[in-house]
N, C-alpha and C positions, 0 to 999 in steps of 0.2 A: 559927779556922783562918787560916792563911796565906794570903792567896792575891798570886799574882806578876803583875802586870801589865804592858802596854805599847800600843803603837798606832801600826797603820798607816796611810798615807792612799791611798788609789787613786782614781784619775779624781777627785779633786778630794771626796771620801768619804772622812771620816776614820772610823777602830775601834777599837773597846777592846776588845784580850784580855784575859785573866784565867787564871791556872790554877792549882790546888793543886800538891804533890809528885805528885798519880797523876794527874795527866791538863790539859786545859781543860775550864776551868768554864763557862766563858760567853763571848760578844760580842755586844757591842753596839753600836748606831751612834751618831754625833753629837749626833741627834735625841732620842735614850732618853734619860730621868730616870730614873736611877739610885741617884738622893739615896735612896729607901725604900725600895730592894731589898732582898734577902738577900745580895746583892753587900758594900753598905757595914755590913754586921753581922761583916765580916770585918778582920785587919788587912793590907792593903794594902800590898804594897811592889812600886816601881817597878823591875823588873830584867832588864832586854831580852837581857842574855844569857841566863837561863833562858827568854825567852821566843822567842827565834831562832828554833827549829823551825817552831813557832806559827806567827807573823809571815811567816815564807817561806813557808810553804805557802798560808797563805790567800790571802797576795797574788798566788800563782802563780795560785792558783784563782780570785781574781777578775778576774787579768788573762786569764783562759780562757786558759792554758798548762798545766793540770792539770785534771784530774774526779774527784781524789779525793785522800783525807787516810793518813796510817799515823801520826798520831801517837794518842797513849791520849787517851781523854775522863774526866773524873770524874763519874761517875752518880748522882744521890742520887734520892730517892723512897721510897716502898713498894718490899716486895720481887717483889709484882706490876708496879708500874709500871718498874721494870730490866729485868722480862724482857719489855714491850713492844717 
């Protein structure tokens, strides 16, 4: 799968988005090893205009100017563990 990424930095906090065509997949901080995830079993491409949405919203929300997201996530799991 594709997935799009990019990264923001707040208060001195950098992040890694990530997201497929349906949604965000994942983020992660600075600090996370990545290297063996299911993250890097993907191919990777860096494209901050699909990822604007992303990016602006979380950083609204960690600069506590927002408490909440409207963009799609992408789920994966069981089809038990989706409807958790």
């Amino acid at each position: 799968m594709k997935l799009s990424n990019d990264s923001i930095t707040v208060n001195q906090n950098t992040y890694y988005l990530f997201a497929s065509n349906t949604g965000l997949y994942a983020v992660s901080g600075q600090n996370e090893d990545i290297s063996h995830s299911e993250i890097q079993q993907n191919e990777l491409v860096h494209d901050p205009r699909h990822m604007q949405g992303y990016t602006d919203q979380l950083k609204s929300y960690l600069l506590g100017k927002t408490k909440s997201f409207n963009f799609p996530l992408h789920i994966t799991g069981t089809q038990f563990q989706q409807t958790v």
